[in-house]
C-alpha positions as a Markdown table, in Angstrom:
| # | Residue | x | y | z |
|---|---|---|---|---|
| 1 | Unk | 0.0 | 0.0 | 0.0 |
| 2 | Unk | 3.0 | 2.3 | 1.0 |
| 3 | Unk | 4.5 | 1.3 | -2.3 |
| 4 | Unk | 1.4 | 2.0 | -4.2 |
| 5 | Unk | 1.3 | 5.8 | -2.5 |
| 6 | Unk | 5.0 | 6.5 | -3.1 |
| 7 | Unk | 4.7 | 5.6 | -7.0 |
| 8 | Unk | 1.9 | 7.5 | -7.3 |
| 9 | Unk | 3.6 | 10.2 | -5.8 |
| 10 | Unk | 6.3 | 10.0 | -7.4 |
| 11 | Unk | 3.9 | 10.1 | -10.9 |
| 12 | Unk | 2.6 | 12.8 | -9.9 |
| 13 | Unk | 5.6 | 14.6 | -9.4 |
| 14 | Unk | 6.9 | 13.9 | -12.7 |
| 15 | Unk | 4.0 | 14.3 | -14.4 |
| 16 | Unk | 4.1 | 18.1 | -13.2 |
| 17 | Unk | 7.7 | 18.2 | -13.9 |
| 18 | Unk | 6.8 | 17.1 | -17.3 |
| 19 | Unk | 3.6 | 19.4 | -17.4 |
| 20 | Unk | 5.8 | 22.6 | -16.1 |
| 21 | Unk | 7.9 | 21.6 | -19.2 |
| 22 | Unk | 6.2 | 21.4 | -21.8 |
| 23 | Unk | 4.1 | 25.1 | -20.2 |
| 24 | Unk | 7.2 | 26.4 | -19.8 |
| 25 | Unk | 8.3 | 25.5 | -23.6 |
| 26 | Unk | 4.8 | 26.3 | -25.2 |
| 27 | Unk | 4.3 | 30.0 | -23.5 |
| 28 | Unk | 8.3 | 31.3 | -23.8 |
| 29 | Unk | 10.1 | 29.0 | -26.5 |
| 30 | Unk | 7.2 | 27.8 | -28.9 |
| 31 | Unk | 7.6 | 30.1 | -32.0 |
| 32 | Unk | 4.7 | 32.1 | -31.9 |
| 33 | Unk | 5.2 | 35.4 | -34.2 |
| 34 | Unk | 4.8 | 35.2 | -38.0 |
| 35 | Unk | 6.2 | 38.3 | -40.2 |
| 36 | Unk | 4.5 | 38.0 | -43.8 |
| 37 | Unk | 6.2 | 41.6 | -44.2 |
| 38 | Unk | 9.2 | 43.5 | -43.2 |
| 39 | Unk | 8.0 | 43.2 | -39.5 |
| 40 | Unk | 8.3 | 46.6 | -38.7 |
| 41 | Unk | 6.5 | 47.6 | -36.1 |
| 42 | Unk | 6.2 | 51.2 | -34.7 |
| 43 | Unk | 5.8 | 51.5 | -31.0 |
| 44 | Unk | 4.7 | 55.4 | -30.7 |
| 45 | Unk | 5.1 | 57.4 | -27.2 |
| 46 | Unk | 1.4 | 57.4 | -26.6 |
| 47 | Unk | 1.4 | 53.5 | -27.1 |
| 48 | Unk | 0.3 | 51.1 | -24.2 |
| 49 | Unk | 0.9 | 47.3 | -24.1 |
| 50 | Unk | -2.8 | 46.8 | -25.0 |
| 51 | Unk | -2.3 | 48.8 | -28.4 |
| 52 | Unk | 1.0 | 47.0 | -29.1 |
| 53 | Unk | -0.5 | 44.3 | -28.9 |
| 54 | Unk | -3.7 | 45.7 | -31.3 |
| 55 | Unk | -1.1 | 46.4 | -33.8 |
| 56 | Unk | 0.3 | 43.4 | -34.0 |
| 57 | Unk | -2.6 | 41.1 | -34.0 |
| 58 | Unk | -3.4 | 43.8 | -36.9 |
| 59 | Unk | -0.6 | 42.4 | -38.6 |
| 60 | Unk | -1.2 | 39.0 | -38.4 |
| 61 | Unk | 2.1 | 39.1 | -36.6 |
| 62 | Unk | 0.7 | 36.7 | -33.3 |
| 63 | Unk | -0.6 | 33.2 | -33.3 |
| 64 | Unk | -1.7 | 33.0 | -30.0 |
| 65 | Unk | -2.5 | 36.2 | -28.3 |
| 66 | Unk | -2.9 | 34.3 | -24.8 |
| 67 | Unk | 0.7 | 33.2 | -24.3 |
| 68 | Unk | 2.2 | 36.2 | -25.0 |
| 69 | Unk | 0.0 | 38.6 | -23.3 |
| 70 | Unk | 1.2 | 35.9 | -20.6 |
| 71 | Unk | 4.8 | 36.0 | -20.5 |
| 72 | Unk | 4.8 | 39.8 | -20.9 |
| 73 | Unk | 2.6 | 40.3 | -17.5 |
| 74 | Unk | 5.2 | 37.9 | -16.4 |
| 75 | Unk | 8.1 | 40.0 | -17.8 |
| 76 | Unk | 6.3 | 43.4 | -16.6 |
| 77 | Unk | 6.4 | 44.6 | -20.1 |
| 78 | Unk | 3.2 | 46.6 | -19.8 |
| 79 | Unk | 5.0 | 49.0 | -17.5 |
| 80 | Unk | 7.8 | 49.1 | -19.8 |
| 81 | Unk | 6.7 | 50.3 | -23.1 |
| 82 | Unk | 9.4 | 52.0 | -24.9 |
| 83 | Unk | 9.0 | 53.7 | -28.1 |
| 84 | Unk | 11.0 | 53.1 | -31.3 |
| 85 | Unk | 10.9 | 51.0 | -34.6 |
| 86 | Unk | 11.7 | 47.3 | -33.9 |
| 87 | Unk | 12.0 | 44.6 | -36.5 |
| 88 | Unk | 10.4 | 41.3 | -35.6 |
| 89 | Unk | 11.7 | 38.3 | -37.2 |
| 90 | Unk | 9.7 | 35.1 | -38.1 |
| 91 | Unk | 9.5 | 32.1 | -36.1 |
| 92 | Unk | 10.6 | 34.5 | -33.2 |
| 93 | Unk | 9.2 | 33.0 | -29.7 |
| 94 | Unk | 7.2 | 34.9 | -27.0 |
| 95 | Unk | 10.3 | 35.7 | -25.0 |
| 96 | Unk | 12.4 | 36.8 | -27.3 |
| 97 | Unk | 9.6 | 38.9 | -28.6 |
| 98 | Unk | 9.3 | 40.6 | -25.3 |
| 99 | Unk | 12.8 | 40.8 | -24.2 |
| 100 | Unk | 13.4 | 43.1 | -27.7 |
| 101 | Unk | 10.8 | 45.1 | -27.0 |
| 102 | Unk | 11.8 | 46.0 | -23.1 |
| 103 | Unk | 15.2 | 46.5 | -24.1 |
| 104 | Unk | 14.1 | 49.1 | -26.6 |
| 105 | Unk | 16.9 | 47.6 | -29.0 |
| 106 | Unk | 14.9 | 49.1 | -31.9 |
| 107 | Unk | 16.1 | 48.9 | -35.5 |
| 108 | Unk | 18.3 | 51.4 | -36.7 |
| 109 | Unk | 16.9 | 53.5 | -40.1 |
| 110 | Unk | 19.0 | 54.0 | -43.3 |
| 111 | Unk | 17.8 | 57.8 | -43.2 |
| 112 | Unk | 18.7 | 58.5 | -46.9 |
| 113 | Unk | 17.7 | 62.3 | -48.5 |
| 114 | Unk | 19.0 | 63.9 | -51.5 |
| 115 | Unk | 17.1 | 66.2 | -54.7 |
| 116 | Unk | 16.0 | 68.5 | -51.8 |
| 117 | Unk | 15.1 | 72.3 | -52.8 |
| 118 | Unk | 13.3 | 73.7 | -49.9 |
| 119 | Unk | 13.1 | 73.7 | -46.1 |
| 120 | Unk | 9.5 | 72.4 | -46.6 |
| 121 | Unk | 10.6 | 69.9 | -48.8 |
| 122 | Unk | 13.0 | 68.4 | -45.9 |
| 123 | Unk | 10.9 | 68.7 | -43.3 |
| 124 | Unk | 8.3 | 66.4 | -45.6 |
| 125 | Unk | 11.7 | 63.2 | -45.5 |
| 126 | Unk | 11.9 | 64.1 | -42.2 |
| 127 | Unk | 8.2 | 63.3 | -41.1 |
| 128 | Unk | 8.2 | 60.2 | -43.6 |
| 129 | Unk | 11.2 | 58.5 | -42.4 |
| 130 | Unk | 11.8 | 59.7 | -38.6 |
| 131 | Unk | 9.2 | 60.6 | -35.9 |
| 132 | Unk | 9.8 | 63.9 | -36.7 |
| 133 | Unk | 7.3 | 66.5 | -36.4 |
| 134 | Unk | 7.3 | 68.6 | -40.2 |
| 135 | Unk | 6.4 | 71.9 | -38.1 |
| 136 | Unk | 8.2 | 71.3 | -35.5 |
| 137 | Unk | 11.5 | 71.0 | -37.3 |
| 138 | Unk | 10.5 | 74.4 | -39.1 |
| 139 | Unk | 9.7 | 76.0 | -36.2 |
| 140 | Unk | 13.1 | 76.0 | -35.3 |
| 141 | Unk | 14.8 | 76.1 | -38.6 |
| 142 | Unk | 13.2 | 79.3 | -39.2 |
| 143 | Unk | 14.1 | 80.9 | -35.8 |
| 144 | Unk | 17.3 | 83.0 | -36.3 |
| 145 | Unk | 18.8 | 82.7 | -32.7 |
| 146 | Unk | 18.3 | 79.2 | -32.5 |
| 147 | Unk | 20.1 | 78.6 | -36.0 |
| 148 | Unk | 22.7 | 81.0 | -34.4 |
| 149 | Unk | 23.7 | 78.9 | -31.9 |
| 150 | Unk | 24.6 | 76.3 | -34.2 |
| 151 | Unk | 27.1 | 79.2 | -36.2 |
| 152 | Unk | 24.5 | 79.9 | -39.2 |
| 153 | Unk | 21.3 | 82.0 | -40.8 |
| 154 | Unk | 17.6 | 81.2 | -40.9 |
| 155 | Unk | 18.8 | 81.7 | -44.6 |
| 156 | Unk | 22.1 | 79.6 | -44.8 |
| 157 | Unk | 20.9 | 76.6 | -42.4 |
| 158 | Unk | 19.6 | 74.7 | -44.9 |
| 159 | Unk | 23.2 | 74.6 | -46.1 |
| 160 | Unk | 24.1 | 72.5 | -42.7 |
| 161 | Unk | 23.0 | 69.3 | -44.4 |
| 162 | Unk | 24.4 | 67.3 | -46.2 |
| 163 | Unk | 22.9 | 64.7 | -48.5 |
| 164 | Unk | 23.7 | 60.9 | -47.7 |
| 165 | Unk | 22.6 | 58.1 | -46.3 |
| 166 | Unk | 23.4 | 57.6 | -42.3 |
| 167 | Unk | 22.3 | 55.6 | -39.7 |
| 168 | Unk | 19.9 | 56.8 | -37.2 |
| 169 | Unk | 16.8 | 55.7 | -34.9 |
| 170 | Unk | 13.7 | 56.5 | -35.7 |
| 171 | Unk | 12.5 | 58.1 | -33.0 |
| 172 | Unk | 15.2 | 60.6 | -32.6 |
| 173 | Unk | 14.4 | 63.7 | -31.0 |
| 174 | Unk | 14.5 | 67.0 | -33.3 |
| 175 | Unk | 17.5 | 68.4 | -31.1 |
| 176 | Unk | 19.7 | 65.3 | -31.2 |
| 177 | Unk | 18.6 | 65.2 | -34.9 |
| 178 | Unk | 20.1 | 68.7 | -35.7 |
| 179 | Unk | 23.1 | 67.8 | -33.4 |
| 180 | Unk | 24.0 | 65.0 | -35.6 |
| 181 | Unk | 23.6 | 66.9 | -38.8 |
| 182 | Unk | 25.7 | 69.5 | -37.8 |
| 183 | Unk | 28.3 | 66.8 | -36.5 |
| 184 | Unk | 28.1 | 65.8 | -39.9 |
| 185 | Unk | 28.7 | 68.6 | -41.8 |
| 186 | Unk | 31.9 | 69.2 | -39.6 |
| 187 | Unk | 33.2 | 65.9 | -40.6 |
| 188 | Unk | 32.3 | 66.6 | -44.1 |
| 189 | Unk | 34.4 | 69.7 | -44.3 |
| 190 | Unk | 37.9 | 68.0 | -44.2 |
| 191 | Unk | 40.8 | 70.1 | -43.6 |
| 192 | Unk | 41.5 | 69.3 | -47.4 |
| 193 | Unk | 38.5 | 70.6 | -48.3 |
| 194 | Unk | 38.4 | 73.5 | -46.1 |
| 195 | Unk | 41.9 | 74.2 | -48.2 |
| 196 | Unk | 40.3 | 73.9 | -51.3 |
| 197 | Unk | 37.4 | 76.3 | -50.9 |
| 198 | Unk | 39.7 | 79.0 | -48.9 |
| 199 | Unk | 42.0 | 78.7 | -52.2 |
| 200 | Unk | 39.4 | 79.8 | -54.4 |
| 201 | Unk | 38.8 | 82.4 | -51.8 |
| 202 | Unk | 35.5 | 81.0 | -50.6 |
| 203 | Unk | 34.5 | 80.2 | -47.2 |
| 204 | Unk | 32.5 | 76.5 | -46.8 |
| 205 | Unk | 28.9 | 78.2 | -47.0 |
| 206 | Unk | 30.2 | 80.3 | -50.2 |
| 207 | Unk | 31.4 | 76.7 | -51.4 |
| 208 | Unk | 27.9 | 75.1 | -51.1 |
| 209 | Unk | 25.5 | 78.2 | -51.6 |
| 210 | Unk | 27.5 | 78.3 | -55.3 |
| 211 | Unk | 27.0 | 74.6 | -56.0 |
| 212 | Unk | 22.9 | 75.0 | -55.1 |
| 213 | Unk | 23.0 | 77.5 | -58.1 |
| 214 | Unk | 25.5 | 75.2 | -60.3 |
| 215 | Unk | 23.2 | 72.2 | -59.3 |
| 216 | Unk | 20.1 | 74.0 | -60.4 |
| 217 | Unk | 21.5 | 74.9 | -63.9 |
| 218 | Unk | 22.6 | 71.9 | -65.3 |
| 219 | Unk | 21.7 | 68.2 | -65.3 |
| 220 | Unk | 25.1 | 67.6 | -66.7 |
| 221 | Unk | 27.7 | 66.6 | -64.2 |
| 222 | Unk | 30.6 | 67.0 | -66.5 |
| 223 | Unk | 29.4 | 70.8 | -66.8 |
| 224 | Unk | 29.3 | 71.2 | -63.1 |
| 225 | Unk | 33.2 | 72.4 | -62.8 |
| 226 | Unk | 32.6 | 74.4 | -65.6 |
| 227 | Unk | 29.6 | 76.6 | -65.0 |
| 228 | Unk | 31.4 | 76.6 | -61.5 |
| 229 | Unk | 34.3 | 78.2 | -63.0 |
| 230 | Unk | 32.1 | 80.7 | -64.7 |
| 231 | Unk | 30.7 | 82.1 | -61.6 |
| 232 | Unk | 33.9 | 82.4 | -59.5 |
| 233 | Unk | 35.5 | 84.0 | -62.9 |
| 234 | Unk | 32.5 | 86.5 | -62.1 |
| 235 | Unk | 32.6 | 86.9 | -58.2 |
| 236 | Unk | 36.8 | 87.4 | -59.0 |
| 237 | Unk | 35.4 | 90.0 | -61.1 |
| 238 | Unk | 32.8 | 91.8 | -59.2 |
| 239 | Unk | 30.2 | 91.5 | -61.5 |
| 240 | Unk | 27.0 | 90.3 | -60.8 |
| 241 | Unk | 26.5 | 86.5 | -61.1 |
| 242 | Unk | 22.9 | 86.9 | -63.0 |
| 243 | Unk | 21.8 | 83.7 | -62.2 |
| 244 | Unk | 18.2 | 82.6 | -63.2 |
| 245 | Unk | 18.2 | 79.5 | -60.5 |
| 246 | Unk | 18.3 | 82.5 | -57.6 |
| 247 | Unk | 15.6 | 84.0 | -59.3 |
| 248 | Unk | 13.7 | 81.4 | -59.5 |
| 249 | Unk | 14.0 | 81.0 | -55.8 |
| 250 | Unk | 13.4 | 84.3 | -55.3 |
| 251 | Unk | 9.8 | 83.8 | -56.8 |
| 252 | Unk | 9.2 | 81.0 | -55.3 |
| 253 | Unk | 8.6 | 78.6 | -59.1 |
| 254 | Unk | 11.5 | 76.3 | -60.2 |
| 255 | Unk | 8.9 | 75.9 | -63.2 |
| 256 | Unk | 10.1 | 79.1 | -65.3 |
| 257 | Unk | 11.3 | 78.4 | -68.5 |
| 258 | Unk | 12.0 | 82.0 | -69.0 |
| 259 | Unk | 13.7 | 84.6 | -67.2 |
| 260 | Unk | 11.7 | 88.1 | -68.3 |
| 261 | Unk | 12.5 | 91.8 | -67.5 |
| 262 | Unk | 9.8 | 91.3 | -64.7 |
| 263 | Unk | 11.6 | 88.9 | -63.2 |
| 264 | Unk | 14.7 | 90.3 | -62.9 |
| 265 | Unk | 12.9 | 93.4 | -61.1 |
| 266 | Unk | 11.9 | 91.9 | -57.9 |
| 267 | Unk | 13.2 | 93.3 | -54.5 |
| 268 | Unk | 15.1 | 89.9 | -52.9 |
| 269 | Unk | 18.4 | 89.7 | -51.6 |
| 270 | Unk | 18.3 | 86.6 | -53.6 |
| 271 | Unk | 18.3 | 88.8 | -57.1 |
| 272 | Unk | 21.6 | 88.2 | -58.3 |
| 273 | Unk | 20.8 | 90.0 | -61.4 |
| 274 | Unk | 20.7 | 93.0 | -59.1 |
| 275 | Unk | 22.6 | 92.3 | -55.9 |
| 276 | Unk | 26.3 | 91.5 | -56.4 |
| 277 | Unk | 27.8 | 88.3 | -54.7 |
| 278 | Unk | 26.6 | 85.3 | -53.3 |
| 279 | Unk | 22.9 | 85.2 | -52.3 |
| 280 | Unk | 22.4 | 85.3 | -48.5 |
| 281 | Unk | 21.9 | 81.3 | -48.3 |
| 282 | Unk | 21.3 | 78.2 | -50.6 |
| 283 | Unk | 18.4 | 77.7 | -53.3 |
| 284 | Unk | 18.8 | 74.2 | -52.8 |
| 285 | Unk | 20.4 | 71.5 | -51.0 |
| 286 | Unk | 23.3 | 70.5 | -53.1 |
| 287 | Unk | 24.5 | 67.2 | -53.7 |
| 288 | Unk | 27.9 | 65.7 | -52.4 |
| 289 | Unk | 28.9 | 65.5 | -56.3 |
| 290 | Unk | 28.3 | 69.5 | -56.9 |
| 291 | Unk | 30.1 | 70.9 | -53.8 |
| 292 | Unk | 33.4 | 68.7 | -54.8 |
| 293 | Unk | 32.7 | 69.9 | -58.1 |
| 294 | Unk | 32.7 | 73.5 | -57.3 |
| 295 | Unk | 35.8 | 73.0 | -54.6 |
| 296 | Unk | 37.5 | 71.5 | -58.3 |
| 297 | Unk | 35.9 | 74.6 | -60.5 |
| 298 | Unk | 38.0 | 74.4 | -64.1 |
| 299 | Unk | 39.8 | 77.6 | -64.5 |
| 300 | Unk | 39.3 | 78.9 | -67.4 |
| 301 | Unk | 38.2 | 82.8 | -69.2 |
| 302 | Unk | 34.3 | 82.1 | -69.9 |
| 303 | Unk | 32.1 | 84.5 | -68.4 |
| 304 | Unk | 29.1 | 83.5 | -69.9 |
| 305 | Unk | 26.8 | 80.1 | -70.8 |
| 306 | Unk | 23.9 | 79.8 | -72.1 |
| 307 | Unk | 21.4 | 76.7 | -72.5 |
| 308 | Unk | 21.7 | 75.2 | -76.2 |
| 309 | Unk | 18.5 | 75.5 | -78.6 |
| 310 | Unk | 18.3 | 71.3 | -79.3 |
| 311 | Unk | 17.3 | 71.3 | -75.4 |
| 312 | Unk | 19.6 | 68.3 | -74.5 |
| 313 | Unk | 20.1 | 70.1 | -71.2 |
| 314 | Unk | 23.5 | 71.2 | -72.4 |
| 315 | Unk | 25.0 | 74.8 | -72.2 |
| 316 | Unk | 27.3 | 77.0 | -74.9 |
| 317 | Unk | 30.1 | 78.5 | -73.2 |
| 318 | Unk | 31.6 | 82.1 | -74.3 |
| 319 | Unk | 34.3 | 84.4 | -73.9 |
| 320 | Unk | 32.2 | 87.6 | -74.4 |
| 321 | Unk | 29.1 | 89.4 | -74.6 |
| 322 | Unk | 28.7 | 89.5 | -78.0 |
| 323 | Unk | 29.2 | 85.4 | -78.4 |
| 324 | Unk | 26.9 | 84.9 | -75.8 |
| 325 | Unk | 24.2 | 86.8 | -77.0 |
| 326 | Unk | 24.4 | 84.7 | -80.4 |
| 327 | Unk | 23.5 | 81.9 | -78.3 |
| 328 | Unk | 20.9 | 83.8 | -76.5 |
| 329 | Unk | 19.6 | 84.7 | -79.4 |
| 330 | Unk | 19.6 | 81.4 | -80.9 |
| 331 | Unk | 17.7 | 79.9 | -77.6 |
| 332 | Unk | 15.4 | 82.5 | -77.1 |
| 333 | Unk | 13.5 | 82.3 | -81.3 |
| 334 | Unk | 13.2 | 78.2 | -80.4 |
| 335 | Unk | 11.3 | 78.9 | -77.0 |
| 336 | Unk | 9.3 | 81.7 | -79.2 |
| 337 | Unk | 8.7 | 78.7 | -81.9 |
| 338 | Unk | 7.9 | 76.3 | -78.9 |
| 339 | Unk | 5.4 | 78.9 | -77.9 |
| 340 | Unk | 7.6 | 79.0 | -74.6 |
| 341 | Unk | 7.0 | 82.6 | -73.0 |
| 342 | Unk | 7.6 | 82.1 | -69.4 |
């Protein structure tokens, strides 16, 4: 009878050993999360475990809801909710799941921008690819003394970035944003490039303020050094640059075609066909290619280019006034026969 007790004791105690196991494998180490997409999920700062949990069972990321919501009560993950973009993989298991989502060990973004013209136009990549708030960021780009502080203009800061692809979370804070862009445009003006620009007698923000208005006039990279060259022949010079890109800026439509007498009459500090030297700040957010370009301007004696008539986006380059207007002329009776007028 004693016998009979003990084994069924002793049954009983393995059967629970063996029931605790098989719990213990099912709720933490059964896969339980299937990912039939990147598996990103976005975990915002107004987020609470139950909406986590919404959006993933949204997603068709969980299997069984029950086991997890178990082993995070477990874990205290509901107290623990930290934002940020985390990538779930498939075949993950409940712990695992839980554990990267506590630890806040989010995925890092490949925050990639370039072929940027305005401030607005940033702040739109910005809200698409960070947790950035679009008026928030131009809140403070716009404000003069906080843009001081970081050693530019409400008009030049745009100049601060640099296009190119880094690596950076996704919810990263506006001010730790602009602190990394700004550490990255220090690192991107080498002392060899620093030598280069002072050599043409420009200073860094000259350097990329003239390569927004090279970038804007040709889609030719070849012609980039040389347009360049034109420009610092004419800042060497004193003459005004007359560029139609800073126009163009000036009244706010990249779309003209043509440059009229009207247009060249408007009051902007941006009117380089009044105003000589370098417009106060950037039309555009130049590419990496264009500011090495400009630092490696081709010397040379044109003063003058103008767009060629067959409209393959390439330019006629003079020596004088006269040649130049020959090529003016030539452009100007095509855009009359294309019924071009503006």
């Amino acid at each position: 009878m004693k016998k009979t007790i003990r084994n069924i004791i002793i049954g009983g105690i393995l059967l629970l050993i063996i029931i605790t196991g098989i719990s213990y494998y099912y709720f933490l180490k059964w896969p339980n999360i299937t990912v039939p997409d990147d598996g990103i999920l976005l975990i915002l700062p107004e987020d609470s475990f139950d909406s986590v949990m919404k959006k993933m069972e949204n997603k068709g990321y969980i299997q069984n809801s029950f086991t997890l919501r178990t082993v995070a009560e477990l874990k205290k993950y509901p107290s623990r909710v930290k934002t940020g973009r985390y990538r779930l993989q498939n075949g993950m298991n409940n712990n695992d799941l839980i554990n990267l989502l506590r630890s806040g060990n989010q995925d890092v973004i490949q925050f990639t921008f370039n072929n940027i013209r305005t401030l607005e136009d940033f702040a739109g990549t910005l809200s698409r690819q960070l947790y950035i708030d679009s008026t928030a960021f131009l809140t403070l780009a716009r404000d003069p003394e906080y843009v001081k502080k970081w050693g530019f203009t409400a008009e030049n800061f745009i100049g601060m970035f640099i296009p190119n692809t880094y690596q950076i979370y996704w919810n990263t804070l506006i001010e730790d944003f602009i602190q990394r862009m700004n550490k990255e445009y220090r690192r991107f003006w080498t002392e060899e490039r620093q030598q280069k620009a002072k050599k043409a007698g420009l200073s860094p923000m000259d350097v990329i303020i003239l390569a927004s208005i090279v970038e804007e006039e040709t889609n030719e990279p070849e012609e980039y050094p040389l347009i360049a060259g034109v420009y610092i022949n004419r800042l060497n010079k004193n003459w005004k640059l007359e560029a139609c890109p800073t126009l163009k800026f000036a009244w706010g439509d990249f779309s003209l075609k043509r440059i009229l007498e009207k247009h060249m009459e408007i009051n902007s500090p941006y009117n380089t066909y009044k105003n000589i030297g370098l417009p106060p700040g950037p039309v555009r957010m130049p590419s990496i290619q264009v500011i090495d370009a400009v630092l490696g301007y081709q010397r040379h004696d044109y003063f003058f280019f103008c767009a060629k008539s067959d409209f393959s986006g390439r330019h006629h380059f003079s020596h004088t006034l006269r040649e130049h207007n020959r090529h003016a002329a030539e452009y100007h009776r095509v855009l009359d026969k294309k019924r071009i007028y503006e």
